[in-house]
C-alpha positions in Angstrom: 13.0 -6.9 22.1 10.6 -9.9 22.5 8.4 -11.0 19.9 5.3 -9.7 21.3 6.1 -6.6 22.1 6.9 -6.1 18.5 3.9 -7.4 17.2 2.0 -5.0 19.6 3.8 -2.4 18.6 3.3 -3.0 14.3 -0.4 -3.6 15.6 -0.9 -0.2 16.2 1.7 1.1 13.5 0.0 -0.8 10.8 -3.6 0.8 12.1 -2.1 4.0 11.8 -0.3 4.1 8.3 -3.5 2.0 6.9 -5.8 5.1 7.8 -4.0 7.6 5.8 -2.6 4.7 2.6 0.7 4.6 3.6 2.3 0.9 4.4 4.6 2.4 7.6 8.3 0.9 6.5 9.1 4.5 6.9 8.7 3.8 10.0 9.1 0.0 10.2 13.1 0.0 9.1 14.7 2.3 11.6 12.5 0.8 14.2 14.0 -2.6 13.1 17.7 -1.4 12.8 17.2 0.6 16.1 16.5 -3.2 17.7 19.7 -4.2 16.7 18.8 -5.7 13.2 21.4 -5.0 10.2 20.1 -2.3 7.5 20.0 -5.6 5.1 17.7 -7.3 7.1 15.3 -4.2 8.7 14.5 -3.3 4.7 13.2 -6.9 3.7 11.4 -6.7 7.4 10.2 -3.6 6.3 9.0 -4.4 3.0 6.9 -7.7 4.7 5.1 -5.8 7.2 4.2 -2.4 4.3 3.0 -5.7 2.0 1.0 -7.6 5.1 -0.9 -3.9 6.0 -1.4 -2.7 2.5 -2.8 -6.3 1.7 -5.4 -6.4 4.7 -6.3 -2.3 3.9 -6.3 -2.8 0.3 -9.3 -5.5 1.0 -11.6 -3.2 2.8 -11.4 -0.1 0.0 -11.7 -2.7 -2.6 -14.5 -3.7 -1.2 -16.1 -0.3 -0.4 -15.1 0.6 -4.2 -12.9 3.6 -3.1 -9.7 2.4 -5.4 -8.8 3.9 -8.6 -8.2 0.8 -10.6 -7.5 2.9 -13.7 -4.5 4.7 -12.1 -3.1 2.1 -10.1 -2.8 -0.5 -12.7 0.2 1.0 -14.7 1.7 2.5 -11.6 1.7 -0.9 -10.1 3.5 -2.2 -13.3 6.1 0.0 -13.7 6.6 0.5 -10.3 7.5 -3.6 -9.8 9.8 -3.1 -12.8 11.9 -0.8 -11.3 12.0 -2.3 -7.7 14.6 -5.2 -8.0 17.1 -2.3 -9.4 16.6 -0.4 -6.6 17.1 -3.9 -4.3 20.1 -4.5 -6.7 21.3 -1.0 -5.5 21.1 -1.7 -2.2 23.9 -3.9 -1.6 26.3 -1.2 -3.9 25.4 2.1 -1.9 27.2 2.3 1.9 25.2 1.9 5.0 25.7 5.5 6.0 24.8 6.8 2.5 21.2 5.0 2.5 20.5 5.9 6.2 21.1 9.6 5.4 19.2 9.3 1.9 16.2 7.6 4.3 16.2 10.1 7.0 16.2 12.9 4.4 12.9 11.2 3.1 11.2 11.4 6.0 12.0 14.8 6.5 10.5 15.7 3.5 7.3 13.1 4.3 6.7 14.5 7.5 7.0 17.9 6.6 4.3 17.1 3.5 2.4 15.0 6.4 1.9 18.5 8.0 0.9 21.0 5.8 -2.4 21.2 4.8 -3.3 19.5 1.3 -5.0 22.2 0.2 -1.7 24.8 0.9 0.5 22.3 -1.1 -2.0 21.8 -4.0 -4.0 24.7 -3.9 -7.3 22.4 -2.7 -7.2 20.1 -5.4 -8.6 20.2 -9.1 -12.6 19.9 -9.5 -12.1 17.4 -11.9 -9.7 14.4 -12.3 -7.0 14.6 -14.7 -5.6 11.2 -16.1 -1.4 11.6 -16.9 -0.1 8.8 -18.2 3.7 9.9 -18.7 3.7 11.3 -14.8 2.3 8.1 -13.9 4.7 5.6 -15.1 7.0 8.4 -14.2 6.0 8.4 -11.0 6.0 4.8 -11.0 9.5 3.9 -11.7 11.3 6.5 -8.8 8.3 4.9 -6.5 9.6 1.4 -7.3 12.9 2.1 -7.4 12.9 3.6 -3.9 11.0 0.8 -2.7 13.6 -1.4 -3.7 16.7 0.6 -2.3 15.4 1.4 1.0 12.2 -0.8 1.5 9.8 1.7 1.4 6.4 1.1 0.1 6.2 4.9 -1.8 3.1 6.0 -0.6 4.1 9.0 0.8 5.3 10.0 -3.1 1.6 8.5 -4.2 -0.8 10.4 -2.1 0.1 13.8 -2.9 0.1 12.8 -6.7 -3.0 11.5 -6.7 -4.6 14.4 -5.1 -3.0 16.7 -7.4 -4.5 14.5 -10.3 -7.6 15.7 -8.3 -8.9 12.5 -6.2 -10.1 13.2 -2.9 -8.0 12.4 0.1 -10.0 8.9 1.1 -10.2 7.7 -2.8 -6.3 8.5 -2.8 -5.3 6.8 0.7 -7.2 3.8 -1.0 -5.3 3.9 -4.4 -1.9 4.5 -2.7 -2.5 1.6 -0.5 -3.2 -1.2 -3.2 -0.2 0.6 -4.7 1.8 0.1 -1.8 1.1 -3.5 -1.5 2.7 -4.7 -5.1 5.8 -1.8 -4.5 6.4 -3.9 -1.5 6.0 -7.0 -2.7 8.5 -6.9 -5.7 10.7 -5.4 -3.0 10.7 -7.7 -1.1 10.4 -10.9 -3.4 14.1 -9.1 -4.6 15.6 -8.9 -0.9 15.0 -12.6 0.1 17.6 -14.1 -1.5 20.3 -12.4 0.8 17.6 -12.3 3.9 17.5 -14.6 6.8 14.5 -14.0 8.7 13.6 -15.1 12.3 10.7 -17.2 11.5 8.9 -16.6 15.0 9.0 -13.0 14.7 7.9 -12.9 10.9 4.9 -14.6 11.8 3.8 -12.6 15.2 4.2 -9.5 13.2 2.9 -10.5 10.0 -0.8 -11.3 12.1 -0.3 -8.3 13.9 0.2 -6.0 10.4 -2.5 -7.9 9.1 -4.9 -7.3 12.3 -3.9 -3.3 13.0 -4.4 -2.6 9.0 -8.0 -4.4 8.8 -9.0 -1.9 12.3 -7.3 0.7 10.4 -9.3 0.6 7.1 -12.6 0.3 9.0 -12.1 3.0 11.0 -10.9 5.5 8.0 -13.9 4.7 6.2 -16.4 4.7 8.8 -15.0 7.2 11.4 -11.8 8.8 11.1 -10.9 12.3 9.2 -7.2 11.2 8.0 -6.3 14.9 8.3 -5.7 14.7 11.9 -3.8 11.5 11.4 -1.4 13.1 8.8 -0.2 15.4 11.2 0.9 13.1 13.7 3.0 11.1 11.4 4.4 13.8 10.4 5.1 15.3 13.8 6.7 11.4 14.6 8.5 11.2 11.5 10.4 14.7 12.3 11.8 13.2 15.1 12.5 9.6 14.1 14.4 11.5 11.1 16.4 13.9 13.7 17.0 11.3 15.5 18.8 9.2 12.8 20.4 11.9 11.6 22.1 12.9 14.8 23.6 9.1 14.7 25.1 10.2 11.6 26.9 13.1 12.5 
């Protein structure tokens, strides 16, 4: 796949997961590996592109004061801790076990991406609730993930947010400023072992950065991200079928 079409293609993937907080290397590392790329080298691609989009996104709802600074800080913390064991990890745990271990994730993503919040959590608490043991709980399994399989973890940080109360746009915004540091200890532990084709880092980097800037703007001003939830779920479904019949 040429260049281009893969920064078209992140364009509109980074839009997407920027609406609803989520960086998209759910997404971005079986699209990767799909092309051809080795797992050890889709994950670090992964982690760039969930850093670029969080980065750009995490601009706009820190601008618009929609992140919870108080929440996010220790997550963040904890969360980089943990994420070059998971990257340690990565190179111990057999190709086959991580891809099944991924595709079982986004099973259980997509099938949270399509229920209705308030089914799962009962339509949320009227008022916040501040847990700091469940956060740097939370925290270290999100990092630690984020490491293993180069996922950013905002699919575990939306729906703990929202149970902590916080409606769905404050907690898209938190998870996504999240998201970015996850990634970027992820990633800054995958490069020693990663050789990247420079060209294609930098078309996709611009186009992450681009998608997730439209994507913020238009959650904020425009979109209802409950709509958007149920299509990644609906295209997470398959991607993890999909995988998962390789496996078998």
């Amino acid at each position: 796949m040429e260049p281009l079409t893969f920064a078209i293609m992140v364009f509109f993937l980074s839009m997407l997961f920027s609406m609803i907080g989520l960086g998209g290397a759910i997404v971005y590392v079986p699209i990767f590996y799909w092309s051809g790329f080795d797992l050890l080298s889709a994950i670090p691609m992964g982690l760039l592109l969930n850093t670029a989009t969080s980065a750009s996104a995490a601009l706009t709802y820190l601008r618009k004061k929609l992140v919870e600074l108080r929440v996010a800080m220790p997550f963040l913390i904890i969360s980089m801790m943990a994420a070059p064991v998971g990257a340690y990890c990565t190179s111990l745990v057999p190709v086959g076990i991580l891809l099944g271990i991924f595709s079982i994730i986004m099973v259980l993503v997509g099938t949270q991406m399509l229920i209705p919040e308030k089914k799962v959590f009962s339509g949320g608490r009227k008022e916040h609730i501040y847990s700091l043991s469940l956060i740097l709980t939370s925290g270290f399994v999100v990092g630690f993930a984020g490491g293993l399989l180069g996922i950013g973890g905002g699919s575990l940080v939306m729906p703990l947010l929202i149970y902590l109360g916080y409606e769905i746009k404050k907690s898209a915004a938190t998870s996504g400023l999240i998201v970015l540091f996850t990634s970027l200890a992820g990633l800054i532990a995958h490069l020693g072992s990663w050789q990247p084709d420079m060209q294609l880092v930098i078309y996709v980097t611009v186009a992450a950065l681009l998608g997730a800037q439209v994507g913020s703007y238009l959650m904020h001003t425009r979109m209802e991200p409950e709509t958007l939830r149920k299509m990644v779920g609906l295209v997470l479904w398959i991607m993890a079928l999909r995988m998962l019949g390789g496996l078998i």
